[in-house]
N, C-alpha and C positions, 0 to 999 in steps of 0.2 A: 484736884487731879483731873485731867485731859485724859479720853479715850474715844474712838471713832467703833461703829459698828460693822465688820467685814460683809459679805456677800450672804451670809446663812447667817446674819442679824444678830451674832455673837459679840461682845462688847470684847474690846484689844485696848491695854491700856499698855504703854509703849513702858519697856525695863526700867528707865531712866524720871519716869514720872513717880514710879513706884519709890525707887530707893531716893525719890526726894521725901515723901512721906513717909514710907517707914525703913527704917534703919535692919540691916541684913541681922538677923535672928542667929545666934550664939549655939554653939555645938554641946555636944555633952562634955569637953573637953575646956570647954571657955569659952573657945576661940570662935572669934566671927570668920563664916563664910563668907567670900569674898566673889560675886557672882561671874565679875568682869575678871579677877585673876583665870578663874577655873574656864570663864568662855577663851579668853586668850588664849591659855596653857591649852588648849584642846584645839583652840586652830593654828598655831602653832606647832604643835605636832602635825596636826593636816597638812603645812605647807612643807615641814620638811620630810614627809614620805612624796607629796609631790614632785619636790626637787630629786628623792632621789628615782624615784621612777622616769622623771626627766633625762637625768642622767642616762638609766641602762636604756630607754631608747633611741637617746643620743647614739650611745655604741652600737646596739644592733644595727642603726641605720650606717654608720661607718665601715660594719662588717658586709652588710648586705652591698654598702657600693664598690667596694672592695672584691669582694664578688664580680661581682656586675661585669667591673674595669678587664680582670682577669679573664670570663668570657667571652667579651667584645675582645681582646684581644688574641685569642684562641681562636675565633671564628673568623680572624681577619688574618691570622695568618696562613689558616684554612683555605680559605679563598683565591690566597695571593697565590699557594702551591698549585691550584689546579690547572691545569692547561686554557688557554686561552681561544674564545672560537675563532676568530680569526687566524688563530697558529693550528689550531686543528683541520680549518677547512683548508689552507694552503696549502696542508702534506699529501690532501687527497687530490688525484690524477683528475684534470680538466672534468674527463667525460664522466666524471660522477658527479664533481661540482653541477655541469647540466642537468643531469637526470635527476639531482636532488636524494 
């Protein structure tokens, strides 16, 4: 059996050298524990709450641009109604255009 010593000179003998040596230990039921079933089934699970956390922020971000689109488009047509300064200083009489 192979193992390396970590940073705080603790000895780590890697999963797979182990269950070459000794054979997964039997439940009170019969049955062998199965290390790599149970590590699977549990990232496994891990992956698929990821995906769906993936998912609802997929959508948020759909609603937020959604959003966005409808502001930017409110504010532009905002814009476009307001009078224009060159249409505004044209209606005023020369002698204020001079004096500012």
């Amino acid at each position: 059996m192979t193992g390396s010593k970590d940073a705080l000179g603790q000895w780590q003998v890697h999963e797979a050298e182990l269950l070459r040596v000794y054979q997964p230990a039997a439940n009170a039921a019969g049955e062998r524990s199965d290390v790599r079933h149970d590590a699977a089934a549990a990232l496994q699970a891990e992956v698929n709450g990821l995906k769906q956390i993936a998912e609802l922020l997929r959508r948020e971000l759909d609603d937020v641009r959604k959003d966005r689109d409808h502001w930017r488009d409110a504010a532009t047509a905002s814009l476009r109604a307001l009078p224009s300064a060159a249409a505004t200083s044209a209606r005023r009489p020369w002698w204020k255009r001079l004096a500012g």
